[in-house]
C-alpha positions as CSV (number, residue, x, y, z in Angstrom):
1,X,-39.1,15.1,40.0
2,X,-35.8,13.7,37.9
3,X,-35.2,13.1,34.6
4,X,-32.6,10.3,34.1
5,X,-30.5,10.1,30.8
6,X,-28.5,7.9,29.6
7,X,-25.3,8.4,27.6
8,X,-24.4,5.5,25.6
9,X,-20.0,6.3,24.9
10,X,-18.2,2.8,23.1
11,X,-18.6,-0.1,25.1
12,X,-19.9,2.4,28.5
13,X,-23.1,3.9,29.7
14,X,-23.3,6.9,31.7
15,X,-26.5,7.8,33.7
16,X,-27.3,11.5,34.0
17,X,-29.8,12.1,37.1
18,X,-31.0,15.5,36.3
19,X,-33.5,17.3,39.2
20,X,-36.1,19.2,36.8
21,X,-36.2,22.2,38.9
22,X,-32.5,22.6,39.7
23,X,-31.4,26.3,38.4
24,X,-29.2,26.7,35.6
25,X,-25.8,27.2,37.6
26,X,-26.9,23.7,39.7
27,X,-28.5,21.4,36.5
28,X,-25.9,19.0,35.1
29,X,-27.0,19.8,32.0
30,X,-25.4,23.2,32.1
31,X,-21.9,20.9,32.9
32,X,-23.1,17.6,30.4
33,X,-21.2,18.9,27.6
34,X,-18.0,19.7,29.5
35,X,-18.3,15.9,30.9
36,X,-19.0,14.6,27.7
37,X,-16.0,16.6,26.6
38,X,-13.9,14.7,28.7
39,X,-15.3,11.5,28.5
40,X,-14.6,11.7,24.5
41,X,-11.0,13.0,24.8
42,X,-10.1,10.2,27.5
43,X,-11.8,7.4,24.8
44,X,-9.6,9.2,21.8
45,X,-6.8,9.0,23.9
46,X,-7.0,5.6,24.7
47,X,-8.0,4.6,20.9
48,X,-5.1,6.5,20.1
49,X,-2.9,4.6,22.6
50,X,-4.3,1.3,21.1
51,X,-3.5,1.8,17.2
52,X,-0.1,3.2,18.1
53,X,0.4,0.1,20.0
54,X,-0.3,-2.2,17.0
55,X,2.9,-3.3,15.7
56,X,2.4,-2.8,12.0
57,X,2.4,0.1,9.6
58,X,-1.1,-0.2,8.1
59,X,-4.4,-1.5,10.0
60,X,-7.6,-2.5,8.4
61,X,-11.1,-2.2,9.0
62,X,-11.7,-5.6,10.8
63,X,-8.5,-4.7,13.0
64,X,-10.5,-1.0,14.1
65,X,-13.9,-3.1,14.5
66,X,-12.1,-4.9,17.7
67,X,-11.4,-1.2,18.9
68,X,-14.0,1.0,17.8
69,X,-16.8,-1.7,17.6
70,X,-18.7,-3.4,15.0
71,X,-21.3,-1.0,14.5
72,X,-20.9,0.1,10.9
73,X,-22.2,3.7,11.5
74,X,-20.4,4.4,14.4
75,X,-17.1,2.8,12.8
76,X,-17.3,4.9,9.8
77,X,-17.9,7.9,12.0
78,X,-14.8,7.1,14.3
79,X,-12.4,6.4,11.6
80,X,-13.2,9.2,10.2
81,X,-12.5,11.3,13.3
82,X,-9.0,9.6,13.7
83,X,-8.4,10.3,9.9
84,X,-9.1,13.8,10.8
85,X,-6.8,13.5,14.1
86,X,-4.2,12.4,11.7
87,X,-3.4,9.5,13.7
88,X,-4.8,6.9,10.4
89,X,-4.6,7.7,6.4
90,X,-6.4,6.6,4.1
91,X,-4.7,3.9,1.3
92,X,-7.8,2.1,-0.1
93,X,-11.3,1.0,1.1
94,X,-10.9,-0.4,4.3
95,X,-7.0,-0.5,4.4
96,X,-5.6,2.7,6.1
97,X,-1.6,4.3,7.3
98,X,-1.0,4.0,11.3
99,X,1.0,7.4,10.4
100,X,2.8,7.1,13.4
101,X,4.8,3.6,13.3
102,X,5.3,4.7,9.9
103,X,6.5,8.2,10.9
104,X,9.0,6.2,13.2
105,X,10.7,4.7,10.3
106,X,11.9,8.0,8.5
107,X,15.1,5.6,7.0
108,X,12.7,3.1,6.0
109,X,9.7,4.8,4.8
110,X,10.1,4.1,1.0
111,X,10.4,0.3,1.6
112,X,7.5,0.4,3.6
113,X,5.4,1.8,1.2
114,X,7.1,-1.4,-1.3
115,X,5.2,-3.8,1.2
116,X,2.3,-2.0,2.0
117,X,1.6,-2.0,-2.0
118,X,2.7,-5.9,-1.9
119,X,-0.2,-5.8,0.7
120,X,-3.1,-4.6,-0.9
121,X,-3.3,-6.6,-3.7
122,X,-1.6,-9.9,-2.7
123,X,-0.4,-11.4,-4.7
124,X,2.0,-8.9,-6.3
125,X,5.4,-8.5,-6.2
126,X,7.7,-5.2,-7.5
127,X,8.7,-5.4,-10.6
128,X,8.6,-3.1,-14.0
129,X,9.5,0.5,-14.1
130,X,10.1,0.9,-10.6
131,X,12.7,-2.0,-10.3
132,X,14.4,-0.9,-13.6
133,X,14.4,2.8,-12.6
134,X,16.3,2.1,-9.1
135,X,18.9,-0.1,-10.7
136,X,19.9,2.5,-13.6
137,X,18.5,1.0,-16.6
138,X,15.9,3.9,-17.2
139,X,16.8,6.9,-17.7
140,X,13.4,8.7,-16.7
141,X,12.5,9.2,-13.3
142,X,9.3,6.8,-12.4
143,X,6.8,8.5,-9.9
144,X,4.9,5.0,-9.0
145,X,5.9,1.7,-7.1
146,X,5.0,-0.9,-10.0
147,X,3.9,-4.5,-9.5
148,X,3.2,-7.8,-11.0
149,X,-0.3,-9.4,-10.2
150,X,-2.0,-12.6,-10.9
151,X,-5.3,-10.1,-10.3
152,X,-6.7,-7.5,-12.9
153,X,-4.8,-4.4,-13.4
154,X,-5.0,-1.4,-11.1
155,X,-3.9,1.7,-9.7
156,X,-4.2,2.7,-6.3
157,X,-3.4,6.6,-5.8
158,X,-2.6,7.6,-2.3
159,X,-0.9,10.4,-0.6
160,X,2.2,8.8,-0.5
161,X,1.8,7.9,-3.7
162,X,0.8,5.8,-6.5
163,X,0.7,1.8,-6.6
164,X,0.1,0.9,-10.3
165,X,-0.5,-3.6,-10.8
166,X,0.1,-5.0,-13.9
167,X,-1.6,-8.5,-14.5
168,X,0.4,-11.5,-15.6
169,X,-0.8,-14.8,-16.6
170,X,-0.2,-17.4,-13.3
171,X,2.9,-19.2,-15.1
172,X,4.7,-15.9,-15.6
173,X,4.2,-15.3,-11.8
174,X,7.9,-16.2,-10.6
175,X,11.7,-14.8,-10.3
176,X,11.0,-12.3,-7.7
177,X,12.6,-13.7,-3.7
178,X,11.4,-11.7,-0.3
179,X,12.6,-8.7,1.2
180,X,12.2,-8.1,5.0
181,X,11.4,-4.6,6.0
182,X,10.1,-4.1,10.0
183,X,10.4,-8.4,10.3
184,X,7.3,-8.0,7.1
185,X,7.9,-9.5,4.5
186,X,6.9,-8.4,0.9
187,X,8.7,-9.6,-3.0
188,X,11.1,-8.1,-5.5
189,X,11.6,-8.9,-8.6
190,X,15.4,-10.2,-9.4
191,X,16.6,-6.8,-12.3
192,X,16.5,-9.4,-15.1
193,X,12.7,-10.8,-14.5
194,X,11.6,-7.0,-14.2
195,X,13.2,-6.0,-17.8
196,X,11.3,-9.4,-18.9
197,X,8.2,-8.2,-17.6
198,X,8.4,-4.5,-18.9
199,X,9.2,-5.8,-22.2
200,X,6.3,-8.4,-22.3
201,X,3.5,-6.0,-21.4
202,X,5.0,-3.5,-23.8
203,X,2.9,-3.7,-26.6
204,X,4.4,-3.9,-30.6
205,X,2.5,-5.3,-33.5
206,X,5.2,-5.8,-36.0
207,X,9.0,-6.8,-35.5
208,X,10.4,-3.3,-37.0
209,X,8.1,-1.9,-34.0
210,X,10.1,-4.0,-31.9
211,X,13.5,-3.5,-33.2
212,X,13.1,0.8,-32.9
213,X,11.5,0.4,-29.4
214,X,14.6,-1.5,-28.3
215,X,16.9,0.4,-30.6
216,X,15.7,4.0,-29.7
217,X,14.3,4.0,-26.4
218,X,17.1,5.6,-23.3
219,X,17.5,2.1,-22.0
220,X,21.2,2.0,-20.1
221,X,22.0,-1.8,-21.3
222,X,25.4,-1.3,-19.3
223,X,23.9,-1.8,-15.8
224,X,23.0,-5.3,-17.2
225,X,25.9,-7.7,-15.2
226,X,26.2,-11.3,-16.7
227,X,24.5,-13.1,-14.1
228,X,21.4,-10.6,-15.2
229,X,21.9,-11.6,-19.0
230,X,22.3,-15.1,-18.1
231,X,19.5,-15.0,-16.1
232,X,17.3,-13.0,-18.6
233,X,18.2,-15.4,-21.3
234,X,17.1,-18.4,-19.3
235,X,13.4,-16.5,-18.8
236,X,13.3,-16.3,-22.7
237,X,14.0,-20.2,-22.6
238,X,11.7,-21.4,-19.7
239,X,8.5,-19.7,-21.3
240,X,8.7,-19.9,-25.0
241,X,7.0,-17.2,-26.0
242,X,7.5,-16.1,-29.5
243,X,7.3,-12.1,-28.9
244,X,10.0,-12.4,-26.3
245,X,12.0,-15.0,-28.7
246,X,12.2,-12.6,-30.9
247,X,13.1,-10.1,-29.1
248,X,15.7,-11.9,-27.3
249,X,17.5,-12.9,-30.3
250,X,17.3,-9.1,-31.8
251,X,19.1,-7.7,-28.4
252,X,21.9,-10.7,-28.9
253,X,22.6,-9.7,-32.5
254,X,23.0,-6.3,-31.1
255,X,25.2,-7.3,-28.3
256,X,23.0,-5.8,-26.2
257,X,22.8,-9.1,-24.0
């Protein structure tokens, strides 16, 4: 007699005939791990061939369903084994690293990380701290890429880092222009639209709160050119907003802008 099993491996099916009396040294099943060894390290191999063929730092769930398969179980449980492989990081639910295209990109790797955060909450765009930080005006170092969001405010902590969305009202969503890293395209904000939207979200109750926040804080008003005052100025104009009115006309008695 023979006992047929069937081995069920992605989209395959292996059939197993097994004779019941066959001693240990001549039953299959003595040798069904080692095949089954082999069988999974050719399918990793080939998954792994797959997602370092996608042309794109991150990959999401519905783009590892069309290679691991749509069963949730068994996409949760390969994932995980490529998490584990180190060839995909977790960033967020569903949204994970393809560490190596990223790992390709040493020169490039902290811009990439600038779109990928553009990427998981769309839309967004770099802004605040982070913006102010790389052009001089804070003296602090800032440990987070920062964004503007039309969505509720968030923080994503990865370990690459920290993504941390502020949310703006939809007519305060603007003077940011694209930036092109890898032919993907994510959105900066211009230096004076970031110091608008840190001082905005800043909150002060009274205008001598104001005053000693911009008076006594290490704010480097010196990296601000003219086109960036200019420009700042015309922000305080467009939106008429009497908190950044006031504070507009404080920094120009001050010479500060």
């Amino acid at each position: 007699m023979e006992v047929c099993i069937v081995v069920r491996i992605h989209y395959l099916a292996y059939v197993f005939i097994i004779p019941q009396k066959a001693t240990i040294s001549e039953n299959p099943l003595a040798r069904l791990i080692c095949v089954l060894d082999i069988v999974s390290k050719s399918t990793y191999n080939t998954v792994h061939m797959e997602i370092d063929s996608i042309p794109s730092v991150y990959v999401t769930r519905s783009n590892l369903q069309i290679i691991l398969g749509k069963n949730r179980r068994t996409l949760d449980y390969r994932i995980s084994a490529l998490m584990k492989k180190k060839v995909l990081e977790r960033l967020k639910n569903g949204f994970y690293l393809n560490i190596a295209y990223f790992n390709k990109s040493q020169s490039q790797q902290q811009q990439l990380l600038e779109y990928i955060g553009g990427t998981m909450v769309y839309p967004s765009y770099v802004s605040l701290e982070y913006i102010l930080e790389k052009n001089g005006f804070l003296a602090e170092s800032v440990y987070a890429v920062t964004y503007i969001t039309t969505k509720k405010t968030r923080r994503i902590a990865t370990k690459r880092g920290n993504f941390i969305y502020r949310s703006i009202k939809e007519d305060l969503f603007f003077g940011f222009t694209a930036q092109t890293v890898d032919n993907a395209e994510y959105f900066v904000a211009s230096l004076a639209k970031a110091l608008f939207d840190f001082l905005y979200l800043t909150p002060w109750k009274t205008k001598q709160q104001m005053e000693t926040f911009l008076k006594e804080s290490r704010f480097n008003w010196k990296v601000l050119r003219e086109k960036d005052k200019l420009e700042f100025k015309q922000i305080i104009s467009q939106v008429k907003i009497k908190k950044m009115n006031t504070a507009c006309q404080f920094l120009k008695e001050e010479r500060m802008i």
